[in-house]
CHARMM-style PDB file with segment names, atoms N, HN, CA, C and O in Angstrom:
ATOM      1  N   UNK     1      11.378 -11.650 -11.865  1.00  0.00      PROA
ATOM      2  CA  UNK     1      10.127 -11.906 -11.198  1.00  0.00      PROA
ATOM      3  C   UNK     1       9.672 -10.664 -10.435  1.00  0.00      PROA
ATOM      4  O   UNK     1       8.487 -10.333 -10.444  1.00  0.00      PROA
ATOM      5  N   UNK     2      10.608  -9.971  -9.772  1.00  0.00      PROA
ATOM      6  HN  UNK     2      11.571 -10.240  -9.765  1.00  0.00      PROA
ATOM      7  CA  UNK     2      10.298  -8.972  -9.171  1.00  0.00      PROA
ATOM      8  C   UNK     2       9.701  -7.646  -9.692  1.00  0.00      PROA
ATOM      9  O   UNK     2       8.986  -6.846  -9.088  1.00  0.00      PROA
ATOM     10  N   UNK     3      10.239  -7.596 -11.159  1.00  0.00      PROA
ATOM     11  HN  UNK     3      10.820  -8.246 -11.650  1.00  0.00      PROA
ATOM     12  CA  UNK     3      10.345  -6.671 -11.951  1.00  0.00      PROA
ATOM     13  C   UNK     3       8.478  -6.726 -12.108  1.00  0.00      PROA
ATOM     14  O   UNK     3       7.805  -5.749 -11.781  1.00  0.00      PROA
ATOM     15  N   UNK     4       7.878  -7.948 -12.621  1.00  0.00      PROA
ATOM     16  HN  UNK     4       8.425  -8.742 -12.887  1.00  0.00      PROA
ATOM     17  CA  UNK     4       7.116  -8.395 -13.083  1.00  0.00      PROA
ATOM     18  C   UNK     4       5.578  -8.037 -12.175  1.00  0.00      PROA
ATOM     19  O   UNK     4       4.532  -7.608 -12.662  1.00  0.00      PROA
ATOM     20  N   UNK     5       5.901  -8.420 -10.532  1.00  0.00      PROA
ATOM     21  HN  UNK     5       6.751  -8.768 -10.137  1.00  0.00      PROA
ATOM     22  CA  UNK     5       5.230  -8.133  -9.777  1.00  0.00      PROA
ATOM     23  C   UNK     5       4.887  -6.837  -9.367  1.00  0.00      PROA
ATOM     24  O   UNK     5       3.710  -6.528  -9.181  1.00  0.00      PROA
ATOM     25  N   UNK     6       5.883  -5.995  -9.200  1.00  0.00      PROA
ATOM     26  HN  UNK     6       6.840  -6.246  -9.351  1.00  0.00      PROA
ATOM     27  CA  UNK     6       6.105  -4.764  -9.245  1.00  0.00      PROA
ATOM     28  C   UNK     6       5.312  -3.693 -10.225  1.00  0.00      PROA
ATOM     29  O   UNK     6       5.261  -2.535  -9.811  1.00  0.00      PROA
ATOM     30  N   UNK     7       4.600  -4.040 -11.677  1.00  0.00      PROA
ATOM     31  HN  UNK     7       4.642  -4.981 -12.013  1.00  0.00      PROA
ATOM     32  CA  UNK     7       4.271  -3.875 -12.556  1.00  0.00      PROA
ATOM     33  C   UNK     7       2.739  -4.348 -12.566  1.00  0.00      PROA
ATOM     34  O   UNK     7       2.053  -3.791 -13.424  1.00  0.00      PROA
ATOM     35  N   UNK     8       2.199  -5.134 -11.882  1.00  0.00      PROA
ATOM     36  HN  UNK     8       2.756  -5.586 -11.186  1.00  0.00      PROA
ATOM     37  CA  UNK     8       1.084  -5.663 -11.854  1.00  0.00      PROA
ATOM     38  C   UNK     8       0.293  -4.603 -10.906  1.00  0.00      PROA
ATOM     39  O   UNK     8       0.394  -3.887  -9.910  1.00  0.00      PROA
ATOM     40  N   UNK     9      -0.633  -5.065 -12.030  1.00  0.00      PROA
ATOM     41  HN  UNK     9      -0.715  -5.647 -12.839  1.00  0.00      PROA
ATOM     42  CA  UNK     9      -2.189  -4.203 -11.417  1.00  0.00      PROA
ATOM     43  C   UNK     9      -3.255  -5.018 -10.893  1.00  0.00      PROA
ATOM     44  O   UNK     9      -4.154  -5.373 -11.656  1.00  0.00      PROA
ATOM     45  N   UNK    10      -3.261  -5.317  -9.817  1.00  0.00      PROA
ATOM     46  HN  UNK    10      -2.531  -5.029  -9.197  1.00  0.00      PROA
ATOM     47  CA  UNK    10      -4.468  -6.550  -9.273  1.00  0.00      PROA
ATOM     48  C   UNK    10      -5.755  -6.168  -9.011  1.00  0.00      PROA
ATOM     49  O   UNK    10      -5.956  -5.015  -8.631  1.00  0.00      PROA
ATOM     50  N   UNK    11      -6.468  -6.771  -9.119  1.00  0.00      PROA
ATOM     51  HN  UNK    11      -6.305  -7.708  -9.429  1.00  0.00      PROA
ATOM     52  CA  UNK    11      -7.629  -6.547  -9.512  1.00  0.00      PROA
ATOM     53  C   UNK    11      -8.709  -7.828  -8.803  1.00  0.00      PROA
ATOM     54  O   UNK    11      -9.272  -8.587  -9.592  1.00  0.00      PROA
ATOM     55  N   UNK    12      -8.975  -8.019  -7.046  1.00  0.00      PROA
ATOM     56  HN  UNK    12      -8.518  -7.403  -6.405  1.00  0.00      PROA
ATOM     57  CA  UNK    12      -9.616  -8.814  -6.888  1.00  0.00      PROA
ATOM     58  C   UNK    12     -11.161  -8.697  -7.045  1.00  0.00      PROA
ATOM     59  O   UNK    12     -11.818  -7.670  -7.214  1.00  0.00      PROA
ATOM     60  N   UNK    13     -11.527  -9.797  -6.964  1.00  0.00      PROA
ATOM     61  HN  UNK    13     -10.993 -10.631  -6.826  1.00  0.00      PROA
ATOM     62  CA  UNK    13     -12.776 -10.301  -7.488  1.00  0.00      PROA
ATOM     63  C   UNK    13     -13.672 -10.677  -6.454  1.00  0.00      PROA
ATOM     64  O   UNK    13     -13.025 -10.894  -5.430  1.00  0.00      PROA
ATOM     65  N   UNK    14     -15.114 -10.875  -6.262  1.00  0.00      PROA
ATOM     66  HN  UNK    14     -15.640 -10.698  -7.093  1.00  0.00      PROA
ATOM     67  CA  UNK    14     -15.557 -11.347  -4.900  1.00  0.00      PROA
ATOM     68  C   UNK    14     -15.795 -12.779  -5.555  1.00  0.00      PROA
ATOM     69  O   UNK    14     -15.897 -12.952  -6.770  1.00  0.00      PROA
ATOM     70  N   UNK    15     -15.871 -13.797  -4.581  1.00  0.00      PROA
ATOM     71  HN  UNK    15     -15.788 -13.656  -3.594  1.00  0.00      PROA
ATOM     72  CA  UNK    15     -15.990 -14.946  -4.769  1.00  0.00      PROA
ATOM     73  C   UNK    15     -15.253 -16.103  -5.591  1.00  0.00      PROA
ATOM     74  O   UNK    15     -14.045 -15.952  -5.776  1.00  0.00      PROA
ATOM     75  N   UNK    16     -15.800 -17.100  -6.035  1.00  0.00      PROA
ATOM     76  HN  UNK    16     -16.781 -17.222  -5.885  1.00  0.00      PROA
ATOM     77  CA  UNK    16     -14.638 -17.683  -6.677  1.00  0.00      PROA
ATOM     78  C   UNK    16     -13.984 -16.961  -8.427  1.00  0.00      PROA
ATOM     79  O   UNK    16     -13.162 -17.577  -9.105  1.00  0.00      PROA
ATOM     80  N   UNK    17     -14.519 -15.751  -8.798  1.00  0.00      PROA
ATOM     81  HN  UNK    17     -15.187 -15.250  -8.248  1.00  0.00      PROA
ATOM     82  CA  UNK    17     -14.587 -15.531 -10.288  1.00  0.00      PROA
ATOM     83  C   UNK    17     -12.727 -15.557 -10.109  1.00  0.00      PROA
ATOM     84  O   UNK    17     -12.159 -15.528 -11.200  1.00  0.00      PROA
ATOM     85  N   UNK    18     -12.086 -15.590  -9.264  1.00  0.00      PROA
ATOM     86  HN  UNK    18     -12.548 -15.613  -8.377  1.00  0.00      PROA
ATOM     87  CA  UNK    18     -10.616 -15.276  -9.356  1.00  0.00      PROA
ATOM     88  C   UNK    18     -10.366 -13.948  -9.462  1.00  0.00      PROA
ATOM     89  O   UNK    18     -11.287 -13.139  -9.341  1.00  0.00      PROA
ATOM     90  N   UNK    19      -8.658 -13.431  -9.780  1.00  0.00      PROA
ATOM     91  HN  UNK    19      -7.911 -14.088  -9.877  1.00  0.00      PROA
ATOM     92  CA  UNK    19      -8.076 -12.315  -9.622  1.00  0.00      PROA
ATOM     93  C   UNK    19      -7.773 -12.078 -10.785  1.00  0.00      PROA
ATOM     94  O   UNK    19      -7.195 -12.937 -11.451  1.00  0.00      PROA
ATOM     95  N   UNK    20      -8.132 -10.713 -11.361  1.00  0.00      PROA
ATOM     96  HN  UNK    20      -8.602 -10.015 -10.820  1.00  0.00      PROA
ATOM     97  CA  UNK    20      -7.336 -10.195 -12.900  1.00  0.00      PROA
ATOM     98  C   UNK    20      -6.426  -9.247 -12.879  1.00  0.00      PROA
ATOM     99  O   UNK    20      -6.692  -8.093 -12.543  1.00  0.00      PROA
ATOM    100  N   UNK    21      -5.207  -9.665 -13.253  1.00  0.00      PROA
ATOM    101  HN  UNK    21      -4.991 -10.603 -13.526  1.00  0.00      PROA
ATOM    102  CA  UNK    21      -4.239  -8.209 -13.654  1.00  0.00      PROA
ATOM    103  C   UNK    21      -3.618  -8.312 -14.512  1.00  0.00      PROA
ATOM    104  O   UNK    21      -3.556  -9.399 -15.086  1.00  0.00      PROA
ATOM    105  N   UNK    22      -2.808  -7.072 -15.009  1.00  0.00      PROA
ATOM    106  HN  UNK    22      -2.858  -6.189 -14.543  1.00  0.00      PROA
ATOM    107  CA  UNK    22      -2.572  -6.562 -16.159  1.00  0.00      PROA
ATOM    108  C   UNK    22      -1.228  -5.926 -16.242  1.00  0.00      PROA
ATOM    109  O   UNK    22      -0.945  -4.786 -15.872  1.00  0.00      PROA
ATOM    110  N   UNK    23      -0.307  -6.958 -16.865  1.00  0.00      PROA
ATOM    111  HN  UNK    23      -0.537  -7.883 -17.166  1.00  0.00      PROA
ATOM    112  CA  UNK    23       0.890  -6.411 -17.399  1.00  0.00      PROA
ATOM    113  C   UNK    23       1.088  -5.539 -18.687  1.00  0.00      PROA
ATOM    114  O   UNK    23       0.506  -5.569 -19.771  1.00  0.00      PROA
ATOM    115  N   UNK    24       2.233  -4.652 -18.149  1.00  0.00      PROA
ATOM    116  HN  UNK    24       2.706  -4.627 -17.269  1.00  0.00      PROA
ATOM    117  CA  UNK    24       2.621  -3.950 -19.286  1.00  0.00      PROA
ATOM    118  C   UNK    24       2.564  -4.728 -20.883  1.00  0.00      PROA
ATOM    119  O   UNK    24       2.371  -5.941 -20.961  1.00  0.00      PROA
ATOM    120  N   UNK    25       2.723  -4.011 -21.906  1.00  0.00      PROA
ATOM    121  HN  UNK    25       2.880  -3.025 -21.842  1.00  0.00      PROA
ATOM    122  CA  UNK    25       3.111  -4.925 -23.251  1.00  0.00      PROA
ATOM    123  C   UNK    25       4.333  -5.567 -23.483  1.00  0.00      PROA
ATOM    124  O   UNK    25       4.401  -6.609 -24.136  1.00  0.00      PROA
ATOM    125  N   UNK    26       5.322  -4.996 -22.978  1.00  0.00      PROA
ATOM    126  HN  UNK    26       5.266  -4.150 -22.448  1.00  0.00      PROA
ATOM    127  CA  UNK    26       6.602  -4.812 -23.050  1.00  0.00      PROA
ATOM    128  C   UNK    26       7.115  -6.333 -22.310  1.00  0.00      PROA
ATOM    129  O   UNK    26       8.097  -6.973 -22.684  1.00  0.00      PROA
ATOM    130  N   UNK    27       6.128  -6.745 -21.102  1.00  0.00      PROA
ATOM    131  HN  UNK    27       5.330  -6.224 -20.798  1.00  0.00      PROA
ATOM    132  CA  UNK    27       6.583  -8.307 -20.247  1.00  0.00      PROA
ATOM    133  C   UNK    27       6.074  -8.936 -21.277  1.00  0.00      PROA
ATOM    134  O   UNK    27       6.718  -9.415 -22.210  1.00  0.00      PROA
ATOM    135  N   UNK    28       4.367  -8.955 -21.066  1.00  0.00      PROA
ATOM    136  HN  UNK    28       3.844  -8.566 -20.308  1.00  0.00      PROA
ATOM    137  CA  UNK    28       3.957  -9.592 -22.337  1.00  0.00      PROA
ATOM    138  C   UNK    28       4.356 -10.494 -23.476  1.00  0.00      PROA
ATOM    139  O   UNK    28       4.196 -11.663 -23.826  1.00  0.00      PROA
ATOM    140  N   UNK    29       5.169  -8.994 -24.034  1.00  0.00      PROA
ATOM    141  HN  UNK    29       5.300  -8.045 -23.749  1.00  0.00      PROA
ATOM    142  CA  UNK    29       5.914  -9.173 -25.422  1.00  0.00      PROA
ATOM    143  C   UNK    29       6.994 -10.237 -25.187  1.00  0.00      PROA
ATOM    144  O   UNK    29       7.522 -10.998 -25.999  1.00  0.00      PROA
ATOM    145  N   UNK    30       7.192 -10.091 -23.829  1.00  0.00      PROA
ATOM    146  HN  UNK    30       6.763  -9.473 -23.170  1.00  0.00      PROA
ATOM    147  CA  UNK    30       8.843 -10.895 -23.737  1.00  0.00      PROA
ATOM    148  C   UNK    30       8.873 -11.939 -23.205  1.00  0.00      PROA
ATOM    149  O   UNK    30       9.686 -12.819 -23.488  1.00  0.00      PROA
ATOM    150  N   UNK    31       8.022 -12.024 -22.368  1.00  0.00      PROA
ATOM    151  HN  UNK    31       7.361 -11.310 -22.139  1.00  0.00      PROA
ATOM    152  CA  UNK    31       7.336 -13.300 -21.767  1.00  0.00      PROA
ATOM    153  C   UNK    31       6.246 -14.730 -22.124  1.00  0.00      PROA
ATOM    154  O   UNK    31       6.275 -15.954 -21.997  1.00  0.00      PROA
ATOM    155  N   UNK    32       5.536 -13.911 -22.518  1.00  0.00      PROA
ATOM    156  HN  UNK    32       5.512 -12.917 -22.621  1.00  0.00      PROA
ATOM    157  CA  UNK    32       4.239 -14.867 -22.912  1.00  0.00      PROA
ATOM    158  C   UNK    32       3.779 -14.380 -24.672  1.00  0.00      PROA
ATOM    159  O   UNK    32       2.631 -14.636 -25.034  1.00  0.00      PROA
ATOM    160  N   UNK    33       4.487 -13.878 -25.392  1.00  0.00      PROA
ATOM    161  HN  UNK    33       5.420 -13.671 -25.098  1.00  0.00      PROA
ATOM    162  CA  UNK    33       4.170 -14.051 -26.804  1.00  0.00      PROA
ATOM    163  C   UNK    33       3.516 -15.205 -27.477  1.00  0.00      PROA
ATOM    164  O   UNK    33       3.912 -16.331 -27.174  1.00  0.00      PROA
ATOM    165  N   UNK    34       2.710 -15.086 -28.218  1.00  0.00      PROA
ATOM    166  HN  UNK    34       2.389 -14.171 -28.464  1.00  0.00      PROA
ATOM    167  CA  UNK    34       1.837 -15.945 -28.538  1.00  0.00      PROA
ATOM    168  C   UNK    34       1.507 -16.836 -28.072  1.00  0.00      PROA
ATOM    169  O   UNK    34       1.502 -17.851 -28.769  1.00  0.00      PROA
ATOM    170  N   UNK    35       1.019 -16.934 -26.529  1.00  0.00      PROA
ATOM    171  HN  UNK    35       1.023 -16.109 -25.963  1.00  0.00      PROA
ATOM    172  CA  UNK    35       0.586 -17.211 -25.590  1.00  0.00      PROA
ATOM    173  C   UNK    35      -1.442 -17.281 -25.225  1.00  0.00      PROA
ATOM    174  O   UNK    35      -2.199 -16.333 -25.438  1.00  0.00      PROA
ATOM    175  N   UNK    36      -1.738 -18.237 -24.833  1.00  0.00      PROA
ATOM    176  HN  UNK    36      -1.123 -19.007 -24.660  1.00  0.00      PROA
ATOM    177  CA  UNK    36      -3.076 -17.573 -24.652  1.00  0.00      PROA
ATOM    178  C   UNK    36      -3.179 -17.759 -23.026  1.00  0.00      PROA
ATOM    179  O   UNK    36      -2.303 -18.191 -22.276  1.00  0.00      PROA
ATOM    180  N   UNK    37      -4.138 -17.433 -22.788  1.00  0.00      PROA
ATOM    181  HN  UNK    37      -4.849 -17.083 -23.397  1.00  0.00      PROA
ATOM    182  CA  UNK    37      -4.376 -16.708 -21.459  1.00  0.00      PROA
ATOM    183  C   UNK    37      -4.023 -18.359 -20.353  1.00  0.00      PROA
ATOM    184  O   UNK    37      -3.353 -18.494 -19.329  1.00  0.00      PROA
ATOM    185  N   UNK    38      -4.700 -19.195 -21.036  1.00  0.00      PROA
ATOM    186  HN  UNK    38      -5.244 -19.085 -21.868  1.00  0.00      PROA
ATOM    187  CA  UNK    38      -4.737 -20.607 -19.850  1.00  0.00      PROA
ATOM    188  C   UNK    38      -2.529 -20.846 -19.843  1.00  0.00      PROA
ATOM    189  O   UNK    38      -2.020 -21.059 -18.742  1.00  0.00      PROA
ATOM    190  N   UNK    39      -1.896 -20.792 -20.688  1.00  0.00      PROA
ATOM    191  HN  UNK    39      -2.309 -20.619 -21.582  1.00  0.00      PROA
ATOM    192  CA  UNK    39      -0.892 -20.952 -20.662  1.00  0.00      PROA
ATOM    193  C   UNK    39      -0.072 -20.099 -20.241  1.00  0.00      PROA
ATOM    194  O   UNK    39       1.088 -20.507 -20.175  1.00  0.00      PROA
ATOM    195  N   UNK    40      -0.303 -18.792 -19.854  1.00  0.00      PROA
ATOM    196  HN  UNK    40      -1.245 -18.461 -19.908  1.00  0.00      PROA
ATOM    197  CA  UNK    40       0.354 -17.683 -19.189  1.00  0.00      PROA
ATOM    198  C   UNK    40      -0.274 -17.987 -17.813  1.00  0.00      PROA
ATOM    199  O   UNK    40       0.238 -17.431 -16.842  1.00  0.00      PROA
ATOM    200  N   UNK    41      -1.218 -18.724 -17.640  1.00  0.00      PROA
ATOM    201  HN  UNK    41      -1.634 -19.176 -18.429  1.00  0.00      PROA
ATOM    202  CA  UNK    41      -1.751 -18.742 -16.118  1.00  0.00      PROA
ATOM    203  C   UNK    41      -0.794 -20.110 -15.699  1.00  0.00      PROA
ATOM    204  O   UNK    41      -0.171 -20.092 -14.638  1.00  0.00      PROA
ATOM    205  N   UNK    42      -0.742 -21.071 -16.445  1.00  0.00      PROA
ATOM    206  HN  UNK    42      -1.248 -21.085 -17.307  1.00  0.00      PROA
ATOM    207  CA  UNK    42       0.404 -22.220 -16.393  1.00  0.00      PROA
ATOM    208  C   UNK    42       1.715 -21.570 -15.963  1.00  0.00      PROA
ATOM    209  O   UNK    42       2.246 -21.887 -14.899  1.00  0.00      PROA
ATOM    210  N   UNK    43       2.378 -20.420 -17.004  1.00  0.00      PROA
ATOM    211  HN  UNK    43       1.946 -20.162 -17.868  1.00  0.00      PROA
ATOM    212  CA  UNK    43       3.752 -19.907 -16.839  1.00  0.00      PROA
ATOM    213  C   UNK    43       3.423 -19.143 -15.483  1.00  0.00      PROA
ATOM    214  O   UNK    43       4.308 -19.337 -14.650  1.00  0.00      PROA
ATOM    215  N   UNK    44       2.664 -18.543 -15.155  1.00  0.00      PROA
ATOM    216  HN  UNK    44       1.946 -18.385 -15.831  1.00  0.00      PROA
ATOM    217  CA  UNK    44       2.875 -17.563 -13.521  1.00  0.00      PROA
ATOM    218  C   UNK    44       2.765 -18.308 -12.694  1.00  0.00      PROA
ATOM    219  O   UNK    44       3.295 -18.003 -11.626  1.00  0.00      PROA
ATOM    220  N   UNK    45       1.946 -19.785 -12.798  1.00  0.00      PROA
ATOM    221  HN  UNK    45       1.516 -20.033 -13.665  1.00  0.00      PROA
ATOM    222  CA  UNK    45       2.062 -20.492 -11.514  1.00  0.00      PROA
ATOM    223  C   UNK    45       2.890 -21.726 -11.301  1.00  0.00      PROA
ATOM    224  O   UNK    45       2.879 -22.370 -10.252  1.00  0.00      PROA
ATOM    225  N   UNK    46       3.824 -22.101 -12.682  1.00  0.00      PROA
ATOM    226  HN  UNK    46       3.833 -21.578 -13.533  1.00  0.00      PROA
ATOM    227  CA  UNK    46       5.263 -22.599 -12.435  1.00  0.00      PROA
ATOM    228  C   UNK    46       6.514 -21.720 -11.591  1.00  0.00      PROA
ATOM    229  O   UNK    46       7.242 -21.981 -10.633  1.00  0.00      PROA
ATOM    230  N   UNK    47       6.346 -20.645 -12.427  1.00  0.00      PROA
ATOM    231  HN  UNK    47       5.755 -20.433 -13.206  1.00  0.00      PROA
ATOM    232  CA  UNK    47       7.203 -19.410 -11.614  1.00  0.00      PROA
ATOM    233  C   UNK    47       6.823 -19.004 -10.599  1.00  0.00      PROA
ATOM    234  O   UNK    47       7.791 -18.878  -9.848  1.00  0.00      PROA
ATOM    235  N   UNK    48       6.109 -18.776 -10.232  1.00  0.00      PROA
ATOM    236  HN  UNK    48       5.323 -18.879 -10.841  1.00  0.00      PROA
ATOM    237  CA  UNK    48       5.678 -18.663  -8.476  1.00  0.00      PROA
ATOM    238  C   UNK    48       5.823 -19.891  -7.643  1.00  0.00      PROA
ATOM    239  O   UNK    48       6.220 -19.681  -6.497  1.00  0.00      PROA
ATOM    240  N   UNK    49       5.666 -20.714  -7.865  1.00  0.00      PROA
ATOM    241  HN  UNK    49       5.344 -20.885  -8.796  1.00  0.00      PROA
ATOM    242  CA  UNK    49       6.002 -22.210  -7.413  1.00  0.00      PROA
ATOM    243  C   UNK    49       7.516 -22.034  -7.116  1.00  0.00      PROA
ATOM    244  O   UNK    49       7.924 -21.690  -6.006  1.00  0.00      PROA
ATOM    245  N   UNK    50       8.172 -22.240  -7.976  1.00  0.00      PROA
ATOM    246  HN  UNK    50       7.841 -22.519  -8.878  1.00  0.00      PROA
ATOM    247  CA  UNK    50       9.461 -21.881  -8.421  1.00  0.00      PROA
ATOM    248  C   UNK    50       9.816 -20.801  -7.020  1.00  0.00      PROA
ATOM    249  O   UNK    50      10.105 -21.130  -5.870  1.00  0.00      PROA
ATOM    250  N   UNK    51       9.682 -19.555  -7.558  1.00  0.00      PROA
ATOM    251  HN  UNK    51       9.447 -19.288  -8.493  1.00  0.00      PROA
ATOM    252  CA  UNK    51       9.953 -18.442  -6.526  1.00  0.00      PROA
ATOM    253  C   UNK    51       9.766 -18.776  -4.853  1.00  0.00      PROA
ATOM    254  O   UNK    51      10.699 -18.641  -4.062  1.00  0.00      PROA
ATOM    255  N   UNK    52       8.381 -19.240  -4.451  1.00  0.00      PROA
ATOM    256  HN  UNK    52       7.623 -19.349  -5.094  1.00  0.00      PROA
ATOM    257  CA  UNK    52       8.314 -19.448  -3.262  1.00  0.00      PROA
ATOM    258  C   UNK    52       9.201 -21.230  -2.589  1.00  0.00      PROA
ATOM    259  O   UNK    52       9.302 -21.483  -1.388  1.00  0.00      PROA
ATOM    260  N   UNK    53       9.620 -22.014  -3.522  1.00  0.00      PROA
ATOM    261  HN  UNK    53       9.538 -21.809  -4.497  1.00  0.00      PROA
ATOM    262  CA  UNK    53      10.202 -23.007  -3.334  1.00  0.00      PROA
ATOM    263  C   UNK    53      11.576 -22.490  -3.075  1.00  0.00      PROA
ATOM    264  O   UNK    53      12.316 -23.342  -2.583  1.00  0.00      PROA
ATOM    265  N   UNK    54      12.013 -21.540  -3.236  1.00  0.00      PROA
ATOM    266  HN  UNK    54      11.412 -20.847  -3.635  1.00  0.00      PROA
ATOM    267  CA  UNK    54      13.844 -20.797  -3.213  1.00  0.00      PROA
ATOM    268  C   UNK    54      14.381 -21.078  -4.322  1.00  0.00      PROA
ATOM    269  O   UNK    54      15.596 -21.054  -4.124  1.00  0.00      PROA
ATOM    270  N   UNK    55      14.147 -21.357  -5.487  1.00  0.00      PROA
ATOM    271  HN  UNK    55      13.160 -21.376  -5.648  1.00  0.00      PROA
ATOM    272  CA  UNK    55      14.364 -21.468  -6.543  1.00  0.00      PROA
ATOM    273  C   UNK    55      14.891 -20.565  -7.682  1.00  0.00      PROA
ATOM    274  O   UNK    55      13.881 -20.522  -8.384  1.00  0.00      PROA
ATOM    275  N   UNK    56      15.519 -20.057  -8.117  1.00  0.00      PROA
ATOM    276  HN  UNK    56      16.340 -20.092  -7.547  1.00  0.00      PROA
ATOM    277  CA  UNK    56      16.227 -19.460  -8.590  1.00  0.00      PROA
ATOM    278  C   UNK    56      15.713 -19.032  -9.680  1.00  0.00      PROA
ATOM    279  O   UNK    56      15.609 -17.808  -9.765  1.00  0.00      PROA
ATOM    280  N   UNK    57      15.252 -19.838 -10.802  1.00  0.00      PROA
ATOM    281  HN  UNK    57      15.337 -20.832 -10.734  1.00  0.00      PROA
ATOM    282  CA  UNK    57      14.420 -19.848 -11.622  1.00  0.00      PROA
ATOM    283  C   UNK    57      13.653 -20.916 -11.741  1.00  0.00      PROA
ATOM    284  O   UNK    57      13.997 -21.949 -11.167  1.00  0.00      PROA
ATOM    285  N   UNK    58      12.466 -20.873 -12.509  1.00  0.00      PROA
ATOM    286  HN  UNK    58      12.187 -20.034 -12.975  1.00  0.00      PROA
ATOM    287  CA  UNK    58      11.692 -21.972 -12.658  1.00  0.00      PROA
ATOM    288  C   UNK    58      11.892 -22.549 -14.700  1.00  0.00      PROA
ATOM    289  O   UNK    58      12.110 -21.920 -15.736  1.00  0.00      PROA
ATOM    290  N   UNK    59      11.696 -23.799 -14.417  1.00  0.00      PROA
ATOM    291  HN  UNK    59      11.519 -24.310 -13.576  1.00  0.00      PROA
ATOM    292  CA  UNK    59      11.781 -23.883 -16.027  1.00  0.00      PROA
ATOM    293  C   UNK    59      10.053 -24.260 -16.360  1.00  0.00      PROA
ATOM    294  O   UNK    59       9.202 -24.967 -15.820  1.00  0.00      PROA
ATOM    295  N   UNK    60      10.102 -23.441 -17.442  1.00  0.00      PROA
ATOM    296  HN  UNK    60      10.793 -22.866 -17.881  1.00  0.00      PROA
ATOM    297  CA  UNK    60       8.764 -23.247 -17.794  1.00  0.00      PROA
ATOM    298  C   UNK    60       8.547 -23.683 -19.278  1.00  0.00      PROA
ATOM    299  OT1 UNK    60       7.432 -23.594 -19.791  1.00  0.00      PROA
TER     300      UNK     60
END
């Protein structure tokens, strides 16, 4: 997770349009493969859930 955050490029937005950033290919590739965007937004906010709960890992 850390690795992951560490790697991110944030990119806020004014108002409600939300926040965009941009992982390497390499997480991507390893993470969210054939993935589309609403379901990688599912996987970062199980795992952050996860993370800020003390959780060790999240199952996703």
């Amino acid at each position: 997770m850390a690795e992951i955050l560490d790697a991110l490029q944030v990119k806020h937005t004014d108002g409600n349009a939300g926040v965009s950033f941009k992982l390497p290919k390499s997480i991507c590739s390893k993470y969210f493969d054939g993935m589309d965007s609403k379901q990688m937004a599912a996987v970062v906010e199980q795992a952050l859930a996860a993370w800020f709960d003390g959780k060790e890992a999240a199952v996703v």
